[in-house]
Structure formats: structure tokens, C-alpha cells
C-alpha positions as CSV (number, residue, x, y, z in Angstrom):
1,X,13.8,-13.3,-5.9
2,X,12.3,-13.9,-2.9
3,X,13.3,-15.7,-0.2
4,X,12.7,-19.6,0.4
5,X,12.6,-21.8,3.7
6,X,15.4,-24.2,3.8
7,X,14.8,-27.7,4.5
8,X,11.4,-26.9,5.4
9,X,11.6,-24.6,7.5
10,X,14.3,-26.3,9.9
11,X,17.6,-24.6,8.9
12,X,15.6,-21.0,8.2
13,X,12.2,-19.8,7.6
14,X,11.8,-17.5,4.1
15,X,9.4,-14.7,5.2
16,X,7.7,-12.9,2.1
17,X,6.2,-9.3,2.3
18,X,3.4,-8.9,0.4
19,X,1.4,-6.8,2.7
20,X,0.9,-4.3,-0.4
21,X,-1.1,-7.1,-2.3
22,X,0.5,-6.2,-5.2
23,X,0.9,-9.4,-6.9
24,X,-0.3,-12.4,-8.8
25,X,-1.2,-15.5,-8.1
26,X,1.5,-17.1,-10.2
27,X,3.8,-15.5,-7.6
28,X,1.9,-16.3,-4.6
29,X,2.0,-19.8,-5.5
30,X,5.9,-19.5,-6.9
31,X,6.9,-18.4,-3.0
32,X,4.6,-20.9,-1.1
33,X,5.9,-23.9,-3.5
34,X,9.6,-22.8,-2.2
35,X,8.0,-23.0,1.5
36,X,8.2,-18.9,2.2
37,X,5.3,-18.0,4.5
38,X,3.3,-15.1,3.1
39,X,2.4,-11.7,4.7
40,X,-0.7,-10.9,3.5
41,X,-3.6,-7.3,3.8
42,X,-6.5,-6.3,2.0
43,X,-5.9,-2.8,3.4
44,X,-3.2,-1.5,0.4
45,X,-4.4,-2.6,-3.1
46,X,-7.4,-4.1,-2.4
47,X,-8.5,-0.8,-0.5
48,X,-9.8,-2.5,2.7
49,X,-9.6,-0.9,6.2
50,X,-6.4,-1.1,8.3
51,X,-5.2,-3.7,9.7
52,X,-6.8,-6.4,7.2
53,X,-4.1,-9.3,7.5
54,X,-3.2,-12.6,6.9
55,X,-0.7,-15.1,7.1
56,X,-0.9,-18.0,4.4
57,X,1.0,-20.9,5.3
58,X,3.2,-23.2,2.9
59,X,1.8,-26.9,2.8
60,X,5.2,-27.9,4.2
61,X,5.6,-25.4,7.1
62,X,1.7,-26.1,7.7
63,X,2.1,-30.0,8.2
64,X,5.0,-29.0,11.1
65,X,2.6,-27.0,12.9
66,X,0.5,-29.4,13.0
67,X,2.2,-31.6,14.6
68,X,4.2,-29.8,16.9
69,X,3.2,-28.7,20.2
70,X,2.5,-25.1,20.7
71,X,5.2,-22.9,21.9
72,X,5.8,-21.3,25.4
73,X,5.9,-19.9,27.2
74,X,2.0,-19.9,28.5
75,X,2.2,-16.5,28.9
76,X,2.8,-15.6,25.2
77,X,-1.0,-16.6,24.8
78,X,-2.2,-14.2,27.4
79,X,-4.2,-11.1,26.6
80,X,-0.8,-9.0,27.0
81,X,0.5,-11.1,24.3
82,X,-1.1,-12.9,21.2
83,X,-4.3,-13.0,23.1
84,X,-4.1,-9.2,22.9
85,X,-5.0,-9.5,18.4
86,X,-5.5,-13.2,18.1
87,X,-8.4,-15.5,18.8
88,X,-8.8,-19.7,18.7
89,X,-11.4,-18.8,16.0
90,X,-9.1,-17.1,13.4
91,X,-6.1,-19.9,13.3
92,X,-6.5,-22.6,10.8
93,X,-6.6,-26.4,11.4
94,X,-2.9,-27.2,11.5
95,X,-2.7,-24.5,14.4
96,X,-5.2,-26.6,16.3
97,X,-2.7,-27.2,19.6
98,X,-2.6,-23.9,19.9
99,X,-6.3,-23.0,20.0
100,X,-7.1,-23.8,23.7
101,X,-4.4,-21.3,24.5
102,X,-6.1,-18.6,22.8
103,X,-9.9,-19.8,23.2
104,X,-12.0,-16.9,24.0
105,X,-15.7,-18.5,24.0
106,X,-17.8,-15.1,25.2
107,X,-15.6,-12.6,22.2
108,X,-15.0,-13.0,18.5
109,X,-12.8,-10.4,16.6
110,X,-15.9,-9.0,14.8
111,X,-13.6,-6.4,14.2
112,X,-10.9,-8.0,12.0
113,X,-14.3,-10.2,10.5
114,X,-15.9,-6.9,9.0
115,X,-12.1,-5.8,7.6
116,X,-12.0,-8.8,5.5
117,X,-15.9,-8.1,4.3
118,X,-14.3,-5.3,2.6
119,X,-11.5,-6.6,1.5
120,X,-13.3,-9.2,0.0
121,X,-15.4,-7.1,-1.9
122,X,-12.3,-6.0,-3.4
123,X,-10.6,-9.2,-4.2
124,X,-14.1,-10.3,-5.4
125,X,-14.4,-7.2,-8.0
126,X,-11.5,-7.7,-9.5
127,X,-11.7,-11.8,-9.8
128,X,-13.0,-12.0,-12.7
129,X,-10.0,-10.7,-14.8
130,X,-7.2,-12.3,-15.7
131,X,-3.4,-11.6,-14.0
132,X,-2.0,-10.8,-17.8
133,X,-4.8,-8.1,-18.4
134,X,-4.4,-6.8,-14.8
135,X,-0.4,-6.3,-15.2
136,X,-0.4,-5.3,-18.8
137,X,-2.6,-2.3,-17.2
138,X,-1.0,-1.7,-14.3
139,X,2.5,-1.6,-16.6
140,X,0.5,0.5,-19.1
141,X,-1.0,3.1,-16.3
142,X,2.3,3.0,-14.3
143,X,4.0,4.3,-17.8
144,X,1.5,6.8,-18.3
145,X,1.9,8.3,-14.9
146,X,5.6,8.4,-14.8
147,X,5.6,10.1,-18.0
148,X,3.3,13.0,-17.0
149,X,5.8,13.4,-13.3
150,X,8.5,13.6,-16.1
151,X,6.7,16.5,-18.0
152,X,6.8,18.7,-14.6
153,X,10.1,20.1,-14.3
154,X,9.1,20.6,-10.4
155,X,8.9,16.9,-10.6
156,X,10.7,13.4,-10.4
157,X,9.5,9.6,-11.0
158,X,12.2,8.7,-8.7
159,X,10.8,4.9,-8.4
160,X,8.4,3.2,-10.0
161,X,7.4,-0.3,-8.5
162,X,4.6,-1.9,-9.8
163,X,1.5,0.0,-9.3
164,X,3.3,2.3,-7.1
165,X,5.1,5.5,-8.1
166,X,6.9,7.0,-6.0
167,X,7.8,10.9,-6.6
168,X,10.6,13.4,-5.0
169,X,9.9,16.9,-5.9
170,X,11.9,19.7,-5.9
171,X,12.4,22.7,-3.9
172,X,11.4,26.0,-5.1
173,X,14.3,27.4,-7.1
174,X,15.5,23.8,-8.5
175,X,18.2,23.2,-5.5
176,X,17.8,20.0,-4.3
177,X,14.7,17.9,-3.3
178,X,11.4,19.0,0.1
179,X,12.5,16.5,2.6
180,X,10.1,14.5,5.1
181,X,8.8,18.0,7.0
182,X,8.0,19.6,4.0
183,X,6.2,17.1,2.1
184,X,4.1,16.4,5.5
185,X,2.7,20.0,4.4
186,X,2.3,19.1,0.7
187,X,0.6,16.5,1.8
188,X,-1.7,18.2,4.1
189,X,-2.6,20.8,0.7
190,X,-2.8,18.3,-1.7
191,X,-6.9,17.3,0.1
192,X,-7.0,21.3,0.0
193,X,-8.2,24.0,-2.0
194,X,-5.1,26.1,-1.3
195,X,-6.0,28.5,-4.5
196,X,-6.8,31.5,-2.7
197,X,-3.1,31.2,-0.9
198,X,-1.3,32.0,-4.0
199,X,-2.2,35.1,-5.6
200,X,0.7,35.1,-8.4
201,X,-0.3,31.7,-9.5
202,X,-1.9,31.2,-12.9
203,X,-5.5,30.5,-13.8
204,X,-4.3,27.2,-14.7
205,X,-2.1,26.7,-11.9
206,X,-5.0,27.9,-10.0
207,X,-7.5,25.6,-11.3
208,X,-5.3,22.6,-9.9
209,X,-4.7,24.4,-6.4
210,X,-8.4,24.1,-6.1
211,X,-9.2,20.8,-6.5
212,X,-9.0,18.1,-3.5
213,X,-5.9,15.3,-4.5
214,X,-5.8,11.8,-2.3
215,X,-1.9,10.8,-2.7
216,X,0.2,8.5,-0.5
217,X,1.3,9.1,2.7
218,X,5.2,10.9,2.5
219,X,8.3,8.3,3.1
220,X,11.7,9.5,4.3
221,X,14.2,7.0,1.7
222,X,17.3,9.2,1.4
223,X,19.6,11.8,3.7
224,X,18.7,14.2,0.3
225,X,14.9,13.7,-0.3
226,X,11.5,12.3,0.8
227,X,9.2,10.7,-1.7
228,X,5.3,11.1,-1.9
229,X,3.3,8.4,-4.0
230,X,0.6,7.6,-6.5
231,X,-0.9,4.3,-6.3
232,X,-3.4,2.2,-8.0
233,X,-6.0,0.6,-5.9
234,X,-8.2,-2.3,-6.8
235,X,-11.0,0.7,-7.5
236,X,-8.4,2.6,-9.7
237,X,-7.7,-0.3,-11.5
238,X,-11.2,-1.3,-12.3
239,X,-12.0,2.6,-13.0
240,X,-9.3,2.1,-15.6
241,X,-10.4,-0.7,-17.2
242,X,-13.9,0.6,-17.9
243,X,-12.3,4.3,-18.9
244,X,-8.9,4.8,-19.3
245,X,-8.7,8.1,-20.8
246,X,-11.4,9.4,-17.5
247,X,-8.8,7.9,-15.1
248,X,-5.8,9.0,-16.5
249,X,-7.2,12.3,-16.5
250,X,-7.6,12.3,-12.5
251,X,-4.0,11.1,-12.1
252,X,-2.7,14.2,-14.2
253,X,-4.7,16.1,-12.2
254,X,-3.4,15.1,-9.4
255,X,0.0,15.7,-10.7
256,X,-0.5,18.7,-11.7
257,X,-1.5,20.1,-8.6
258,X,1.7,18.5,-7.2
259,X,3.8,20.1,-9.6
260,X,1.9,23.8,-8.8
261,X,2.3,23.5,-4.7
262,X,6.0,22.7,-5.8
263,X,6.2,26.1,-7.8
264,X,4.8,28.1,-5.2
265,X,5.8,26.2,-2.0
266,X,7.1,29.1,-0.1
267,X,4.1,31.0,-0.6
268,X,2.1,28.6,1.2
269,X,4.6,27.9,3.4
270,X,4.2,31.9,4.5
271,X,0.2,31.7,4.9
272,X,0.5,29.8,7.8
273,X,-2.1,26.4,6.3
């Protein structure tokens, strides 16, 4: 459950984070009817450049701004401030008495215009099918994926959170789990073809050294482990929809090679890559 403003915003303000875009509209419209304000990208799911956000405003909250002065002091507004990522020309209409504030008539954030191109072109690939088909495949994928991590014994679906699953892997010899420094290098082979580095590896285990993997970014949750993560994107998604069995074969890939750096992670570790 997420959480709500109370009386409109005047005892607290309920601030969602949805950054991820991981979620339907049923939800969205759930959390602005209970008057949260939304944090919103493109950059995540829908695969847009950084930096591709948005605020969307409850009805409620939205009237109040309209007609309340805007805040100080002045020098919020100044180019040290929000003047510094925010122009008049990207607030909406119940923001109006803060526009002159902000009013840059010479610059427009061409940047932050383009970033929204693409995220659009995301949003708008994926618009024409329904919530329940897109979750039933995300669950569906998501379930898939997990089970291949459980099928490595290098491996771990320590969390799985929508179209995000998030993996710890073990150290070489089974005793506990890499921690943020070593999955930084895991990380760094995964885009690699580290086969060469590992003479004693099979042909098989070889074959998935080789190939070039795009995971997420490693995330320090726990004193005992890091996690790395394999995510669906909006292209994913769509990929997955027109061929499931193709798609799903990239993602075991992609585990597999996980699962292979695991097994010989000291051996890279001593090549110096």
C-alpha cells in the first residue's frame, strides 16, 4: 500500500515512487485518487535516456497549487536553485504563479524535450496492449527467469519484484555471497568476452564467457551480499510478446554466463581484466 495525502495534502503529503515505471494504470490512478503525488521516468522500463522525469499531480493537491502563491524564498527560483533543471515552460497550468519566477524566454530545455521523444516512443509501443496481457507476461517471464537462477547452483533469485529480479551469487567455493567490489568486476565481464581468461573452463562454459551480457547495475542491500539484476524493458517485453521462446533464450544466456564468471571468479580475478 502506498502512501496517501491526508486531508489533501494539509496534514501530510503521500509521495509515491514509481520512478521504475513499473506499473499500471489501475495503480496510477488508485494512488492519485488517494491524493499521493507521483514520481514518474521514462528512463527505467520504458528504456528512455536518463533523467526522463515527471511529476503527476493529484486533482486535489493540483487545485491548492493553483491557488496558492509560489513559495520563497526568491532565491529558490534562481539558476543555483530550480532555475538550475526547471523552466516556466515545463510546469503545468495550476503552477502558473510560479512561472514568472522561472521564465527563461531566450532557453528551452531541449534537452529534457528529446528525453521524453524517447520515452514516448516507448510508452507508445507498448499502448496498444492491455495491463492484464502485460502483467500475466511479466509474472510469466519473471517465473521463467527465476527458475533458470535457481537451476545454477552458483546462483540465487534472492528477490523478485515485478519485472525485476534481483540475483546474489556466490563465491567460488560455496561460502557465502561476492559483495559490492566484486560484483563491480562481474559486472564489468558480463559486456565481455572473458573466454580466453579461463583456460579450465568448459566448451560450454566457454561458449557463455564469450558472448557480450547487458545486466543491471550491482546494488549493495545486505552487510552479507550485493545483488546484480535482470530486468524487462518495454523492448524486452514487446520482444517477448512476439517470441517468447527467442527471448527467453537470451535471458538464459545471460544467466548462464553469470553462473560461469561465478565458477571461475578467481581466475579472472588473477588475469588482471
Amino acid at each position: 500500500q502506498m502512501p496517501g495525502s491526508l486531508d489533501r495534502g494539509e496534514t501530510s503529503l503521500g509521495v509515491v515512487d514509481a520512478c521504475q515505471g513499473r506499473f499500471s494504470l489501475d495503480e496510477l490512478h488508485g494512488w492519485l485518487k488517494q491524493d499521493s503525488v507521483v514520481l514518474f521516468t521514462a528512463s527505467k522500463f520504458y528504456q528512455a535516456p536518463p533523467f526522463c522525469g515527471a511529476v503527476i499531480i493529484p486533482p486535489s493537491i493540483a487545485a491548492k497549487l493553483r491557488n496558492s502563491p509560489a513559495p520563497g524564498p526568491k532565491e529558490m527560483f534562481s539558476i543555483d536553485g530550480l532555475g538550475g533543471f526547471l523552466s516556466d515552460k515545463e510546469l503545468p497550468e495550476c503552477m502558473e504563479n510560479w512561472k514568472p519566477l522561472l521564465r527563461k524566454n531566450s532557453s528551452a530545455n531541449l534537452g529534457l524535450a528529446l528525453r521524453w521523444e524517447a520515452g514516448l516512443a516507448g510508452m507508445e509501443a507498448l499502448s496498444s496492449i492491455p495491463d492484464e496481457r502485460r502483467t500475466e507476461a511479466v509474472q510469466e517471464w519473471a517465473g521463467a527467469v527465476s527458475d533458470m537462477v535457481q537451476n545454477e547452483v552458483e546462483l540465487d533469485a534472492w528477490c523478485v519484484e515485478r519485472s525485476i529480479v534481483s540475483i546474489r551469487v556466490a563465491k567460488q567455493g560455496g561460502e557465502g555471497w561476492l559483495n559490492m567490489s566484486e560484483l563491480r568486476d562481474l559486472y564489468r565481464w558480463m559486456s565481455m568476452d572473458v573466454s580466453s581468461l579461463v583456460p579450465e573452463a568448459s566448451a560450454e562454459e566457454k561458449e557463455s564467457l564469450s558472448k557480450p551480457a547487458y545486466i543491471g547495475q550491482p546494488v549493495d542491500v545486505a552487510e552479507s551480499h550485493a545483488i546484480v539484476r535482470v530486468a524487462l524493458g518495454v523492448d524486452s517485453l514487446l520482444s517477448y510478446f512476439d517470441n517468447k521462446v527467442g527471448t527467453l533464450e537470451e535471458d538464459k544466456a545471460t544467466v548462464q554466463k553469470l553462473a560461469a564468471i561465478a565458477k571461475h571468479f578467481n581466475t579472472l580475478k588473477k588475469s588482471g581484466m
